[in-house]
N, C-alpha and C positions, 0 to 999 in steps of 0.2 A: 504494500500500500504506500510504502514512504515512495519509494521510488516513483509511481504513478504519479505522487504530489509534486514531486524534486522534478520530473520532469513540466510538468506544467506551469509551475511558476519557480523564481528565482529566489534566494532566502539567504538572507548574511544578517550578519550580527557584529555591530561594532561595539566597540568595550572603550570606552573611552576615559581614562582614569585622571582628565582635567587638565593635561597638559597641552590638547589642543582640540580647537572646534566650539569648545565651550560646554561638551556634553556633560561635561562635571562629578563622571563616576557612575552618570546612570546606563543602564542596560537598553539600548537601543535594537530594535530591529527592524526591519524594511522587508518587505515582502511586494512582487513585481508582480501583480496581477494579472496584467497582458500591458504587450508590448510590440505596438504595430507602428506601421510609417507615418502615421495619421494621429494615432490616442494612446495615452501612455497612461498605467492605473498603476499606484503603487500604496501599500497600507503600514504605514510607523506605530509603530508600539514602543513606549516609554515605561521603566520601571524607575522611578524616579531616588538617589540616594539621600534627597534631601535640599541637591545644588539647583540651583536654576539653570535650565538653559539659556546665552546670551551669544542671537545672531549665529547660531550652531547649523554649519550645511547640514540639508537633507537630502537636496535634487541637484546635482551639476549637470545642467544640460550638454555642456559638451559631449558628453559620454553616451548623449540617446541618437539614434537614427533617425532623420526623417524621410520624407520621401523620394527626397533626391540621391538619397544615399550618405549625405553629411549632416551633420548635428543641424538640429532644427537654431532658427536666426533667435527664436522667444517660443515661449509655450503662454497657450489660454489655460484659465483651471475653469471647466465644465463643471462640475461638482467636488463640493467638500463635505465630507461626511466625519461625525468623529463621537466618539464614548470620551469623557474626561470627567478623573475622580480624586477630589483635594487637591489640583493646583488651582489659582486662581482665573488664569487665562494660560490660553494659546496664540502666541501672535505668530503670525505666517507671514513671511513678507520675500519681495525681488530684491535680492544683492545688488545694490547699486551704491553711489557716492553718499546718497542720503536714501536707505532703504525705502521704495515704496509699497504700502500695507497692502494686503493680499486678502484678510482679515484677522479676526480677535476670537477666537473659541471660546467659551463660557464652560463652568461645570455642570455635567450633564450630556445628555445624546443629541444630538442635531446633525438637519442637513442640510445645505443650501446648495441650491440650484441654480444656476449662472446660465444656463442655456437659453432662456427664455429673453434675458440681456444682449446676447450676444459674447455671453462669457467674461470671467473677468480676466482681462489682457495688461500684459508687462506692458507698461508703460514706454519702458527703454530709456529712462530718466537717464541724466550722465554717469560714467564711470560707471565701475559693477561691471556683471554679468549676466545679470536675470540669472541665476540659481536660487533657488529656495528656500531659505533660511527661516529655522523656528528660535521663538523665544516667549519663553515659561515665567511665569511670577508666583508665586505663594506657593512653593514647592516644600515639600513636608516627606520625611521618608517613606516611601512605600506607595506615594502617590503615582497614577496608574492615567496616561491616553493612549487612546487608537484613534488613527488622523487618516482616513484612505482621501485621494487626490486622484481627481478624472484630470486629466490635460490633453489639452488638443497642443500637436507639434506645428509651428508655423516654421515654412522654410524664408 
């Protein structure tokens, strides 16, 4: 059965013990839901030790394909879905000179739907990269998100 899974989607786990990214010792993982020229799904789970996350990669777009074959120019997020329990907020935001907000999670289940908008789209403010970057507030040990992320890849 693992194997069936291992093939269908992609699974790592970073450990990150504070000395870079910002993940502060908490147990992160990423699971790659699908992964086409077009939409990218991917689902974070946070085991929190207590530290905040601050401006911490989650998505380096350079590393996705789009349908040209090279890393897409900016990604849209088509939907955000997330479980969060004891931190205060989730903020999501594009790497750039002065990060532009992507949005703020709350604690609790929600979803929001961007498609009906036209998606919410990288700005392409200066400097940065449009990667993905999360950042946590009122983190308590043992506090628990799951963040899944629809993106559309623009070339």
């Amino acid at each position: 059965m693992w194997k069936l899974i291992k093939s269908l989607v992609s699974y790592y786990t970073l450990w990150d013990l504070g000395g870079g990214g910002g993940a502060g010792g908490s147990v992160t993982d990423a699971i790659i839901i699908f992964n086409g020229p077009k939409r990218y799904t991917i689902k974070f789970t946070n085991v929190s030790d207590g530290t905040d996350e601050s401006g911490t990669l989650k998505l380096d777009i350079s590393t996705l394909t789009g349908l040209n074959g090279l890393a897409p120019s900016f990604v849209k997020v088509k939907e955000i879905g997330w479980s969060i329990q004891g931190f205060t907020s989730v903020r999501l935001h594009w790497d750039h000179d002065t990060d532009d907000e992507i949005a703020v999670l709350g604690p609790g289940n929600g979803l929001i739907d961007y498609t009906a908008s036209g998606n919410a789209k990288d700005p392409r403010s200066a400097g940065g990269t449009g990667d993905i970057l999360f950042t946590t507030a009122g983190a308590t040990s043992g506090d628990t998100y799951e963040i899944t992320l629809v993106l559309q890849l623009k070339d």
